[in-house]
N, C-alpha and C positions, 0 to 999 in steps of 0.2 A: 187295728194296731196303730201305734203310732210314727210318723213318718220316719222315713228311713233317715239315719243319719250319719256320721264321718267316726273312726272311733277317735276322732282326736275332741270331740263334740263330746260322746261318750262319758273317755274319763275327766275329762275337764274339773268336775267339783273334788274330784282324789288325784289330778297332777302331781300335786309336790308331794304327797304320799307315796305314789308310784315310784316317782325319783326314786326318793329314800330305800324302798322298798331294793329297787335295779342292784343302786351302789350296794345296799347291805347284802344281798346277794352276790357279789364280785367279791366280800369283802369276808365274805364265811369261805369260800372256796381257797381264794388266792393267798389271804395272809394268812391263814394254817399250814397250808400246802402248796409254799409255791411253785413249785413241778406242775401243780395242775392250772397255775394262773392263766396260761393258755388255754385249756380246756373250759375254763370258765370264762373265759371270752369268749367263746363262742357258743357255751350255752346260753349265760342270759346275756347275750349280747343285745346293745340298744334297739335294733330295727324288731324285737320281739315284741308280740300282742300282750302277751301276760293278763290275758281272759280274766284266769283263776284266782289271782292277786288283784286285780281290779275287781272282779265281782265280791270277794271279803271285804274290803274297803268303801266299798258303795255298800254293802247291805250295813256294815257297822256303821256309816255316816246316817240312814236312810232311818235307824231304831233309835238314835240317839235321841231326837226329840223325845218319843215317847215315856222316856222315863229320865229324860234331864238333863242328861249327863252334859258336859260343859263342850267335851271334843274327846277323839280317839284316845283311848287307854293306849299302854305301849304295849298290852297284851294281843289288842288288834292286828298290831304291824306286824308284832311279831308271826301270829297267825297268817300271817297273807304270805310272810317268807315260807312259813313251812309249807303252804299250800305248793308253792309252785315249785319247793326243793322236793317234794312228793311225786308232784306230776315226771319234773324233768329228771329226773331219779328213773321212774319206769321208764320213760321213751329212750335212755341211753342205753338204756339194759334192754330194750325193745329191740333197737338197732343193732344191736351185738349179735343176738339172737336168730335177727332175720337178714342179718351181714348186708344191710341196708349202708349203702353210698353216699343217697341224700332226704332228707327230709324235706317237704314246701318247698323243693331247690334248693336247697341247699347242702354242702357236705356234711353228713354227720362226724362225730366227734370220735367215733372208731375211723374213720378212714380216710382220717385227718391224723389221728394220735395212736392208730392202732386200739385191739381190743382191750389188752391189758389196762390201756391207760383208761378208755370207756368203761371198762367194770368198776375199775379201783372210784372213777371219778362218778359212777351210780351208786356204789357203796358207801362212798362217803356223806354223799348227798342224804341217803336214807339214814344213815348213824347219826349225822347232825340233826336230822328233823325230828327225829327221835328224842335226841338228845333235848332242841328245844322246847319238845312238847313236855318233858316230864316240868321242866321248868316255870311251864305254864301255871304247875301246880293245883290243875282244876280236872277233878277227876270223869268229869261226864265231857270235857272236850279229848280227854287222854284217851278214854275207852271211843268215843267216834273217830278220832284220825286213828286212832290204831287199829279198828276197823276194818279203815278204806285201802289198808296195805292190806290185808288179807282180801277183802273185796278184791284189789288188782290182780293175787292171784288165783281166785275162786275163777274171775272173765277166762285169763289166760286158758284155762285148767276147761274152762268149760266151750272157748271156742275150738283147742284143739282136738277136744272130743264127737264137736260136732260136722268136722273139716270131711265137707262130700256127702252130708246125710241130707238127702232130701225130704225129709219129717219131720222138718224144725217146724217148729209152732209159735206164733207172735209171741208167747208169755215166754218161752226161752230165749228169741232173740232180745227182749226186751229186757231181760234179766239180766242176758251176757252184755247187754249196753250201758246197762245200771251199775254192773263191776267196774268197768272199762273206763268208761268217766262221767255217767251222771255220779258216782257214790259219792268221790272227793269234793266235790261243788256244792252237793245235798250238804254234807256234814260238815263244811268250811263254812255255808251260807247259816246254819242252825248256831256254828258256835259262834260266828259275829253275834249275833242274838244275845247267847250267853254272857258272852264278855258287855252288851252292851245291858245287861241286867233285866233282858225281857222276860215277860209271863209267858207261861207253858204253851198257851196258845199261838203268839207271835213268833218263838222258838219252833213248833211245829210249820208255822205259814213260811218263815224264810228255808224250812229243809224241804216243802215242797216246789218251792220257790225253784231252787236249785237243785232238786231233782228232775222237775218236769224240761226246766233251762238244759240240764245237761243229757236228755235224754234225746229233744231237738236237736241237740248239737250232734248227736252222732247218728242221726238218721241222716243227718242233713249230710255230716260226713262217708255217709257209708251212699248216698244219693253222687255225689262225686266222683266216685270211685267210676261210674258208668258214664256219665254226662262230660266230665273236664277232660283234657286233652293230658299226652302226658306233662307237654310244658309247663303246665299252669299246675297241675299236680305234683309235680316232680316227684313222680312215680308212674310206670307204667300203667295206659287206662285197664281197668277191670281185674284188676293186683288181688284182690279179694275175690272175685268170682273163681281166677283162676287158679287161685291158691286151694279153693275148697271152701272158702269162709263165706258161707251165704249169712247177705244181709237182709233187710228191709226190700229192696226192689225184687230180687230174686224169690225170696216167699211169697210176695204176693203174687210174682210170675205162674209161678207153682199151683196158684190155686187157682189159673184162668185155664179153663178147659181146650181154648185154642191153639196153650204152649205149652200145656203142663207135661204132657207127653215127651216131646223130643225135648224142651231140657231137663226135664227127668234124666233124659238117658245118655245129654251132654255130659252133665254133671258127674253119677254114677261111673261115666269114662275115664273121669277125670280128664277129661278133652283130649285127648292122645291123636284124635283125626285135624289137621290139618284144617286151619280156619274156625276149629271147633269153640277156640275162647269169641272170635268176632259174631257167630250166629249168635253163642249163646246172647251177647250183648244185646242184637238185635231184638231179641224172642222176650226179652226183658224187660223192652220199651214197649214191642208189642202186644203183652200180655198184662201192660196197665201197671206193670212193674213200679215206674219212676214217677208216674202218676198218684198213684195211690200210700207209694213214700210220702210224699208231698204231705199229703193230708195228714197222714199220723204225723208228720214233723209240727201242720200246724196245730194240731191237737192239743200236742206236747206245747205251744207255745203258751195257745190260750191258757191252757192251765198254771203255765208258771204267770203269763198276767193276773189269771185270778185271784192268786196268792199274796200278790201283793196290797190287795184291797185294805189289810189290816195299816197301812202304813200312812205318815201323814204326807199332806204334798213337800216337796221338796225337792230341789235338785237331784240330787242322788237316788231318787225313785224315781223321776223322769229317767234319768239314765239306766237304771235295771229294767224300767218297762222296754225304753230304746234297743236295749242289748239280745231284747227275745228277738226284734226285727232284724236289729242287725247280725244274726245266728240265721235266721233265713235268707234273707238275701243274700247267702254267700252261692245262694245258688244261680244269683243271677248278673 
């Protein structure tokens, strides 16, 4: 893989695109609804990553050689707003949901502005991107983001079902990871494609692109959950074990015969004894758990490098290759 690098390094060749991107995003929220102009400050507020909308703008910059095109459509940018008015759409309505405080440390927007004003300002969120998809006027990028909103609640639908079952099986977790957030990255990364007028096959290499990218990404995230402290997570460690929501670490736990037994029967408790969330943690790393996440994360990586073999060199393919590395070392 290639070396690890800063993401100011990253999006460097899409900078003044992101700008653009930030401001038009403050600028759908606030000047429609200015009640929410606050709430929109602090969702896309400036110290945000915005992965999602840098990864559309790198993969549209990265297929433009291939077939000519001069520089970004304005159907691209537009697509990179909606990506990431999709994403922070669900996490506001996440946080309502799970009357979540703060996110990565920070305050969420319910308990900053209350819930009403979070819901109203996650609905609005989804109704515009809606709204600018139909605009888009291209009906195979219309039916893929319209999709990845049912996808978000197929995950929901399907991690609440599975909250305590000790017989989850890799192809379900990795299912419920592909709702959750590989789906919107797959089908963001395949319609940059479209908009940049690629062939069948290169539209297929950026969806796997951005499906295998987003699939690492929430191993890696669901490998945090156990390893980071609550500071650095800003959320209680092991939020997910003790919620029910077994990840990545925990299945594999499950299938080491030196653990699999007594957190079977943590779990099944739903920890009710005392210290019962902290063993399970231990039984987790000790049964090769956080270890063997690893791998499938990098698995998940390789793949999305292979994917981009179709592409020519270029700045902005250096930086999608960058982006799988810099996806795993957030674990270090």
């Amino acid at each position: 893989m290639p070396a690890t690098v800063s993401h100011e390094v990253l999006r460097a060749p899409v900078a003044s695109d992101m700008e653009t991107c930030r401001q038009n995003l403050l600028d759908v929220v606030g000047q429609r609804h200015p009640m929410l102009l606050a709430a929109a400050n602090q969702i896309f507020s400036a110290g945000g990553k915005r992965l999602r909308p840098l990864i559309v703008l790198l993969v549209a910059r990265a297929t433009l050689p291939i077939t000519g095109m001069p520089d970004l459509d304005e159907k691209h940018r537009r697509l990179a707003e909606i990506t990431e008015m999709i994403h922070t759409a669900s996490l506001v309505h996440d946080d309502v949901l799970d009357e979540s405080s703060l996110r990565r440390g920070k305050a969420t927007v319910n308990s900053l502005f209350g819930s009403r004003v979070a819901v109203l300002a996650g609905d609005f969120l989804f109704a515009q991107s809606s709204w600018f998809l139909a605009q888009l006027e291209n009906l195979e990028v219309i039916k893929l983001i319209s999709q990845v909103i049912a996808d978000f609640a197929d995950g929901e639908i399907s991690q609440a079902s599975l909250l305590f079952q000790t017989d989850i099986t890799l192809d379900r977790y990795l299912d419920k990871s592909f709702y959750k957030t590989a789906s919107l990255i797959a089908a963001s990364c395949r319609c940059a494609a479209v908009f940049s007028d690629c062939s069948e096959p290169v539209k297929d290499a950026m969806y796997a692109y951005g499906k295998h990218l987003g699939l690492a990404f929430q191993i890696v995230d669901d490998i945090l959950d156990y390893t980071q402290n609550a500071e650095t997570l800003g959320k209680p460690q092991g939020q997910d074990l003790a919620s029910g929501n077994l990840t990545a670490p925990a299945y594999y736990a499950l299938q080491d015969p030196s653990t699999s037994k007594e957190l079977s029967r943590l779990i099944t408790s739903r920890f009710v004894e005392e210290g019962s969330t902290a063993r399970a943690l231990a039984l987790v790393t000790a049964g090769g758990g956080i270890a063997r996440s690893l791998e499938l994360a990098r698995e998940q990586g390789q793949a999305a490098l292979a994917a981009l073999s179709c592409l020519p060199p270029s700045a902005s393919k250096r930086s999608l290759e960058g982006l799988v590395e810099y996806v795993l070392q957030r674990l270090f």
